[in-house]
C-alpha positions, -999 to +999 in steps of 0.1 A: +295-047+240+266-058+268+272-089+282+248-114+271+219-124+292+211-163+297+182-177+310+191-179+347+210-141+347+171-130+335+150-149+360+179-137+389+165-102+376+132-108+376+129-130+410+151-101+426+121-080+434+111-098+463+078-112+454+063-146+441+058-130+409+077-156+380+082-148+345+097-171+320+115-153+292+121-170+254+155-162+246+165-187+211+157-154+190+178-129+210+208-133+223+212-098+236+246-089+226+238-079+190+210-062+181+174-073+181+136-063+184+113-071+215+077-059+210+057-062+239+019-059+239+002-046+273-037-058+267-073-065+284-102-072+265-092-068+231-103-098+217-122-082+184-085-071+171-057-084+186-052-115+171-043-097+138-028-070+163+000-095+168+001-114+134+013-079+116+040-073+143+052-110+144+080-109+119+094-075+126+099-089+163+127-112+173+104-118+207+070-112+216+061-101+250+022-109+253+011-095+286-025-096+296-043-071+323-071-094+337-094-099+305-128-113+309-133-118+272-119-141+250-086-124+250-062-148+266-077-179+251-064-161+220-034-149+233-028-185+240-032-195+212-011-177+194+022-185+220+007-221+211+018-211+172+050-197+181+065-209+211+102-199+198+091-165+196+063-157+216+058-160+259+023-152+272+018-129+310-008-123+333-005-097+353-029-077+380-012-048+377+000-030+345+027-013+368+039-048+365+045-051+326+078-027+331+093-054+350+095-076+317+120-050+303+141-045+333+168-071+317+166-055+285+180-025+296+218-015+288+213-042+255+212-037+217+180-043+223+147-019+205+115-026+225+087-021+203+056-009+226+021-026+210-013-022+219-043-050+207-061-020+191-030-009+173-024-024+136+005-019+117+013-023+078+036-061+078+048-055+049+064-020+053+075-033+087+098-061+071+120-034+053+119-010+083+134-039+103+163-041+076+170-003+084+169-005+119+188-039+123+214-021+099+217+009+124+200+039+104+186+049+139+212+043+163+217+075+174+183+077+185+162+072+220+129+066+204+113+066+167+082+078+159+060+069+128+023+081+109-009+068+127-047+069+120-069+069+152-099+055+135-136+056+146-149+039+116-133+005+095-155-006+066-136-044+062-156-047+030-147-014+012-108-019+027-118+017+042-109+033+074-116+068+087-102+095+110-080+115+121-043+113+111-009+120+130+003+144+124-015+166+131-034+146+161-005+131+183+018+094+177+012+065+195+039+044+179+062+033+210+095+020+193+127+024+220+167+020+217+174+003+252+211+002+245+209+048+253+195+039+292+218+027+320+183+021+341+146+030+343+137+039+382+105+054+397+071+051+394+059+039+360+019+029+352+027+009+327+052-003+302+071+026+289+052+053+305+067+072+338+095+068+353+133+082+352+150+068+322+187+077+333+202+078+300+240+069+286+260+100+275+247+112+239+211+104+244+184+124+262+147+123+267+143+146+234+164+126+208+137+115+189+130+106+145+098+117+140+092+097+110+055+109+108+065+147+098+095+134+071+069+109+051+031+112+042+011+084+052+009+072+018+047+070+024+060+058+059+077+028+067+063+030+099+026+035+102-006+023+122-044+022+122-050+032+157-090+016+165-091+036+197-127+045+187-138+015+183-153-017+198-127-038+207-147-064+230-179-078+235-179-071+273-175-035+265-203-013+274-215+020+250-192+042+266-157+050+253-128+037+269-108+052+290-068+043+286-043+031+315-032+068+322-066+081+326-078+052+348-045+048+375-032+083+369-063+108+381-061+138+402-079+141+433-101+169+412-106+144+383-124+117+406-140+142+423-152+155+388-158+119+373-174+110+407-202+137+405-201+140+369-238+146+370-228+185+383-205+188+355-207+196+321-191+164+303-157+171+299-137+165+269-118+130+267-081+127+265-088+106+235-110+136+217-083+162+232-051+143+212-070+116+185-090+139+167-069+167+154-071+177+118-094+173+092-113+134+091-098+108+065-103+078+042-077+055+039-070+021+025-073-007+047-059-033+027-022-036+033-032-039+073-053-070+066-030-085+035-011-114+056-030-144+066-039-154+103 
């Protein structure tokens, strides 16, 4: 059994990287040698959603990482907020970097501990979330490095008619971000962001490929684990016409993909990576209503 973590072993971690960068970490929820959830949300300018964003992921999550990327909307005051609400569960970050929200996990790692990746544009069902907690808390997917579960990356939401449309996963691609940090001995090399690059160098019995792919054992109608994805939509009011582009596509470029997005003008406009992997399949209609059930 990991050792449990206190309050001065995780800010020995997090100080140890040699900068002035300080991080204080809630720890009354999670004591880190039995097993808990940590859902961290990386966001900037996502003040249309996130608010409900975090309300539906609140009790599934024994801790709530909120970590904020230089907003110029109203998104921290929010964010604030919300740690304001819940300051036994939540801690509120501001980073310049989103390199930097990886560091927040570093003392995770080794511990019965799932992290439970969340974006502000990402809304998930609360109430199937409360009995997937039961099944993971109980072990059901121990044996696993990550769990996958049914999204729809929606370009229109009609509030009023409890109606969203798009295109569902499968057959467009996952976004649900839900690790077992107990398979990893560490995490080196270069990572963009939290829970994307890097080395994971994993524990005997696990491997990059040991995976539940929830969305291709349950229909949508069905899943314990599922998410309307507003990737198409506006999520700020400091946004401009144009879609935006995600963390990967921004800090991750080749040279030929400035050089194209540079001089764009003498291309033919390139597919996005959004279009390329969010709009597979045939477009659907879905009801909106369990997403928006619980009270914020």
């Amino acid at each position: 059994m990991p050792q449990a973590l206190t309050l001065s072993s995780i800010s020995y971690l997090l100080s140890s990287k040699g900068d002035s960068t300080s991080y204080e970490l809630p720890i009354t929820n999670c004591d880190y040698s039995s097993k808990c959830i940590v859902g961290i949300f990386l966001v900037r300018n996502e003040e249309r959603f996130v608010e409900r964003a975090v309300s539906n992921v609140l009790d599934f999550c024994d801790q709530l990482l909120l970590v904020d990327h230089e907003s110029s909307d109203r998104t921290v005051s929010i964010l604030q907020q919300l740690q304001h609400s819940y300051p036994e569960k939540i801690s509120l970050h501001q980073i310049q970097h989103p390199s930097e929200s990886q560091d927040l996990l570093q003392p995770f790692i080794g511990t019965p501990t799932w992290i439970f990746g969340v974006d502000g544009d990402e809304l998930y069902d609360s109430e199937r979330l409360v009995t997937f907690r039961q099944r993971i808390l109980a072990g059901e997917f121990d044996e696993y490095w990550m769990v996958l579960g049914n999204v729809l990356h929606v370009d229109d939401l009609n509030k009023a008619a409890n109606q969203a449309s798009g295109y569902l996963a499968p057959p467009s691609r996952s976004i649900t971000k839900l690790y077992n940090f107990i398979a990893i001995d560490a995490w080196p090399g270069k990572t963009l962001e939290r829970l994307h690059g890097g080395q994971p160098q994993f524990k005997f019995g696990f491997h990059e490929q040991k995976k539940r792919l929830l969305q291709h054992e349950c229909s949508w109608e069905e899943s314990p684990l599922r998410c309307l994805h507003l990737c198409f939509l506006k999520r700020s009011s400091v946004e401009t016409g144009t879609e935006r582009s995600n963390i990967m596509e921004i800090y991750n470029q080749s040279f030929l993909s400035w050089i194209k997005k540079k001089f764009r003008f003498l291309f033919p406009k390139p597919v996005s990576w959004k279009q390329q992997y969010y709009q597979r399949g045939s477009h659907q209609t879905v009801d909106t209503a369990p997403f928006f059930k619980k009270e914020i």
